[in-house]
NUKE-287107 format. One record per residue (C-alpha): residue in one letter; x, y, z. Coordinates in nm, 3 decimals. Last residue first. Layout:
REM residues N
@r=A, east=X, north=Y, up=Z
...
This chain:
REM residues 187
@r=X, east=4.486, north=-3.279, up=8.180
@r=X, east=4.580, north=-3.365, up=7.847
@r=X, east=4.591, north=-3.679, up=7.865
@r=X, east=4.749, north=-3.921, up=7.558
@r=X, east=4.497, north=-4.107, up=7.411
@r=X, east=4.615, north=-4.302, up=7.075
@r=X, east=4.936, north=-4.297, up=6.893
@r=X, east=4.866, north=-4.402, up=6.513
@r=X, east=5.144, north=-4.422, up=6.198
@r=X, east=4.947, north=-4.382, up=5.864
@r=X, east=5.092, north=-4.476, up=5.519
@r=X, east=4.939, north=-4.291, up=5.232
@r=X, east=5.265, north=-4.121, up=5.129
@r=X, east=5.332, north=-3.952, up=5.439
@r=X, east=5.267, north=-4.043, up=5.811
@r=X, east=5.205, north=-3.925, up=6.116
@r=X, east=4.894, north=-3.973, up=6.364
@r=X, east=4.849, north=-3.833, up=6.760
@r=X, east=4.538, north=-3.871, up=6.922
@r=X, east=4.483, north=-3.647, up=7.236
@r=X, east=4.243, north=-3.665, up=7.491
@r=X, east=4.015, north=-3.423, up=7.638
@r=X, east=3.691, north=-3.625, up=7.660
@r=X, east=3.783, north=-4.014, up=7.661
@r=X, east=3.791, north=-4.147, up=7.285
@r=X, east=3.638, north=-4.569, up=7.298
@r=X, east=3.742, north=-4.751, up=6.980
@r=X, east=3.516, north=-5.104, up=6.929
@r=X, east=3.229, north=-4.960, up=6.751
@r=X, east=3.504, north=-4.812, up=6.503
@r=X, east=3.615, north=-5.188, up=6.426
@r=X, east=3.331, north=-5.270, up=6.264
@r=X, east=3.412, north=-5.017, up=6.028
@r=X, east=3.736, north=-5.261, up=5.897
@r=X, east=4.077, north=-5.134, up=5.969
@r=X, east=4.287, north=-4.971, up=5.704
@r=X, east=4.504, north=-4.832, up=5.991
@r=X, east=4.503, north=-4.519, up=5.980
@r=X, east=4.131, north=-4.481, up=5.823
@r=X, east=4.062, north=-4.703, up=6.119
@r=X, east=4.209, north=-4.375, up=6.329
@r=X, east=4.057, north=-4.144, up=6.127
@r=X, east=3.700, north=-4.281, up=6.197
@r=X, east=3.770, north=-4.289, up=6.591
@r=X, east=3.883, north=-3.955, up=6.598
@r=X, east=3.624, north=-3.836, up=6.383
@r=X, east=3.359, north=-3.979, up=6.602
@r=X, east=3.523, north=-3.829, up=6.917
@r=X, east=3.404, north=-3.488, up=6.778
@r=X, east=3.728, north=-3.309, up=6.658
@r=X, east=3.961, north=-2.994, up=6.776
@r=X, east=4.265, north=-3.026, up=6.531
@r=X, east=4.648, north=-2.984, up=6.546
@r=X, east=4.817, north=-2.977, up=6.231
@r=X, east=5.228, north=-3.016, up=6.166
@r=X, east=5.436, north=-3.099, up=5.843
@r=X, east=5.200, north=-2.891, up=5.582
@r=X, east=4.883, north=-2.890, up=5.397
@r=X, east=4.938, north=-3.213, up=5.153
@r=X, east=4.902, north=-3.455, up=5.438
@r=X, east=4.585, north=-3.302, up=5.548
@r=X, east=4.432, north=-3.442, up=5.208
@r=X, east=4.497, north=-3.757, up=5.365
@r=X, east=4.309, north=-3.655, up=5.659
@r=X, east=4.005, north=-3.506, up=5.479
@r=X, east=3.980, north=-3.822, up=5.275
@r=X, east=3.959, north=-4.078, up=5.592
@r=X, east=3.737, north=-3.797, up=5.773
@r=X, east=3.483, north=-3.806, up=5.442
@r=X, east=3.531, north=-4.235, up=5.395
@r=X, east=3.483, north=-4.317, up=5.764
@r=X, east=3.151, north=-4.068, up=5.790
@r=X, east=2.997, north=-4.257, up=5.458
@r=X, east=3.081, north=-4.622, up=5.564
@r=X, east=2.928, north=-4.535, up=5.931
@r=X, east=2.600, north=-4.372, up=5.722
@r=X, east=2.535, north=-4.041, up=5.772
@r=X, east=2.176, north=-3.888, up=5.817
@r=X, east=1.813, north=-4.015, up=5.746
@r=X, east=1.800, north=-4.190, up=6.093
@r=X, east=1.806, north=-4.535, up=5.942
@r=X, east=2.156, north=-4.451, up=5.819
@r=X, east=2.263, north=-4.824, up=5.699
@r=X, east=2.616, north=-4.859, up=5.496
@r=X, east=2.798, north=-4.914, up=5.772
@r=X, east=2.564, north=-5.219, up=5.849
@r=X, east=2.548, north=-5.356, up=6.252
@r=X, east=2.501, north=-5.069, up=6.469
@r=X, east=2.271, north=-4.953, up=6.222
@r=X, east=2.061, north=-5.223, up=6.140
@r=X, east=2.047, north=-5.275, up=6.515
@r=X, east=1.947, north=-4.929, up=6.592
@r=X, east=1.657, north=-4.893, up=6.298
@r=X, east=1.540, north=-5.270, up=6.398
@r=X, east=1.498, north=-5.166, up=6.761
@r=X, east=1.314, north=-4.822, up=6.702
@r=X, east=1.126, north=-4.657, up=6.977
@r=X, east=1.361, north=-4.812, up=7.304
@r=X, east=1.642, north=-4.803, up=7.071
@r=X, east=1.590, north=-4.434, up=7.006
@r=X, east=1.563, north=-4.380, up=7.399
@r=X, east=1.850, north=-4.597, up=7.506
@r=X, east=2.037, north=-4.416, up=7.267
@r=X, east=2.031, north=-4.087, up=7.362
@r=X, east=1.867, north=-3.820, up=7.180
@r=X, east=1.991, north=-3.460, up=7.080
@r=X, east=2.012, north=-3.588, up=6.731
@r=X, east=1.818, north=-3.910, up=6.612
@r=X, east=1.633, north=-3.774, up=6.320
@r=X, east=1.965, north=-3.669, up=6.117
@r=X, east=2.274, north=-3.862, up=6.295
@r=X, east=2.515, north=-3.635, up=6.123
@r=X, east=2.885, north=-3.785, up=6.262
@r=X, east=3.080, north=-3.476, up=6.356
@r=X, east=3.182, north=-3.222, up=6.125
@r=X, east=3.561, north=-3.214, up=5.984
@r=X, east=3.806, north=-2.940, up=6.076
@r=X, east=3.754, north=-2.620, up=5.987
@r=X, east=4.005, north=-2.335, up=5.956
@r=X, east=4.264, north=-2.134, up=6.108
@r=X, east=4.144, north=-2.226, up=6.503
@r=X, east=4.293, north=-2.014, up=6.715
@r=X, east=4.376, north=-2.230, up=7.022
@r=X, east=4.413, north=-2.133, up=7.384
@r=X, east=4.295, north=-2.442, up=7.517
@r=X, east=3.978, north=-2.286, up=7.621
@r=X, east=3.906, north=-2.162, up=7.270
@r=X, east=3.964, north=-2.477, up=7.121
@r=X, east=3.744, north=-2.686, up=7.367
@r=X, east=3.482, north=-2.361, up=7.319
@r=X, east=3.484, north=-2.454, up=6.927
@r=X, east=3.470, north=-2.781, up=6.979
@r=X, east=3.164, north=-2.832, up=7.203
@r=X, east=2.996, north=-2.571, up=7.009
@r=X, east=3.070, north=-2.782, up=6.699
@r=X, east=3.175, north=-2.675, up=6.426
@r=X, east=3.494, north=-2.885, up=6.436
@r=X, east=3.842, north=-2.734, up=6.529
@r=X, east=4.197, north=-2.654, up=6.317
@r=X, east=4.481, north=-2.504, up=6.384
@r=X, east=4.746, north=-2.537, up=6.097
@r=X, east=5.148, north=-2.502, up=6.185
@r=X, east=5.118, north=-2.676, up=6.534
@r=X, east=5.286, north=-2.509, up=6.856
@r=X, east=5.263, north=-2.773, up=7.152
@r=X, east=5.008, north=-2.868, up=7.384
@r=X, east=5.011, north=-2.926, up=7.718
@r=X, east=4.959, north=-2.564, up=7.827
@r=X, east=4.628, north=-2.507, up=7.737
@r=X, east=4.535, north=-2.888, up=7.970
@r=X, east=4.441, north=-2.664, up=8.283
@r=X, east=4.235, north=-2.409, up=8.062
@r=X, east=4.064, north=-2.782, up=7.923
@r=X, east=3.996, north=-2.876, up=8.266
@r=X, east=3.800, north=-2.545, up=8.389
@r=X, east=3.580, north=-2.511, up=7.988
@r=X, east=3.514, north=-2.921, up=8.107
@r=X, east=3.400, north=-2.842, up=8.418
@r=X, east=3.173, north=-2.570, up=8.358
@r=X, east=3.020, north=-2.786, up=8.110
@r=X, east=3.082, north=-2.734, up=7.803
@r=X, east=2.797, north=-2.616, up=7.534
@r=X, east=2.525, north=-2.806, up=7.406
@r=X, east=2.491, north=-2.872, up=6.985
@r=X, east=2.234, north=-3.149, up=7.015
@r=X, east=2.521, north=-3.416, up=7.017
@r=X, east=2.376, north=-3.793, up=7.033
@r=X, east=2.316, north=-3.807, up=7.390
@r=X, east=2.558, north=-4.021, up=7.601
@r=X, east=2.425, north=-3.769, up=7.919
@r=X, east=2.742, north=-3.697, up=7.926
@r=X, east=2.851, north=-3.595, up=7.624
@r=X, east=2.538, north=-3.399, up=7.541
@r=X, east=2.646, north=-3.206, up=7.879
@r=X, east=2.951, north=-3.115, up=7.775
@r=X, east=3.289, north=-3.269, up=7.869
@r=X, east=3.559, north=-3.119, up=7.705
@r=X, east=3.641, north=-3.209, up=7.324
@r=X, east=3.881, north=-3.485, up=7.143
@r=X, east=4.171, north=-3.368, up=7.017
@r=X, east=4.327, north=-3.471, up=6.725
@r=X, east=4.687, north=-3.415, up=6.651
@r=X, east=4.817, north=-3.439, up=6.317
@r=X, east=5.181, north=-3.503, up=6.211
@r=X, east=5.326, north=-3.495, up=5.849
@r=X, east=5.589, north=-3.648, up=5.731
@r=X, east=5.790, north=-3.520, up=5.433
């Protein structure tokens, strides 16, 4: 059976814009406004699912979505959450560069790249056990990590994915093979 999973990304918030590593802000009121607009762009999924996130949660909610479950957390960046990184870079060179350049490094005491890719990589597969349709509010970290999961792509890779606010990600498969559609609007 295939299986199809959409992944939204979440509204603008003000962690999001300010390219802050998230410190669990809300929406803006633009983002709650453009995510009501987008409700009506999506269609029925079996499993709803959204991040912890406030961002995610009130993405969800806006949309119109009852979320079921939990989707996967966003990237844990430990020491360096609620900063941007301009500022941590500006403090720690070596810490940023290790980590922008190892997957394995987590200089901020949190998730490594490698670790992140391999718990959204199992949580989708395990998604393909759960039903033919899921929808699911993510950070735009999990996007990016399921879609190199998708297609066995190296972590490099992931620095090279960009995930607009409000998009959608589409993915089927079944059997361990991964078919990837990426961004469509929702607004």
């Amino acid at each position: 059976m295939t299986v199809r999973v959409m992944l939204i990304s979440p509204a603008m918030s003000t962690a999001l814009r300010a390219a802050r590593f998230d410190d669990e802000s809300g929406l803006e009121a633009g983002g709650v406004d453009a995510a009501r607009a987008a409700a009506g762009a999506l269609q029925g999924a079996g499993l709803v699912l959204a991040s912890p996130s406030a961002r995610c949660r009130q993405t969800a909610e806006a949309l119109g979505l009852t979320a079921a479950a939990e989707a996967p957390a966003g990237w844990a960046m430990g020491s360096w959450r609620g900063r941007t990184l301009d500022e941590v870079a500006a403090e720690q060179p070596e810490a940023v560069a290790a980590w922008l350049s190892d997957p394995a490094a987590a200089p901020h005491g949190g998730e490594s790249l490698a670790a992140l890719c391999a718990r959204v990589g199992g949580w989708l597969d395990a998604l393909a056990d759960g039903g033919p349709r899921a929808l699911a509010v993510v950070e735009p970290e999990v996007v990016r990590a399921a879609a190199l999961h998708a297609l066995g792509g190296p972590p490099a890779a992931f620095w090279r994915l960009d995930v607009p606010p409000l998009t959608a990600t589409a993915l089927s498969g079944r059997a361990g093979r991964w078919n990837l559609r990426l961004g469509a609007d929702l607004a």
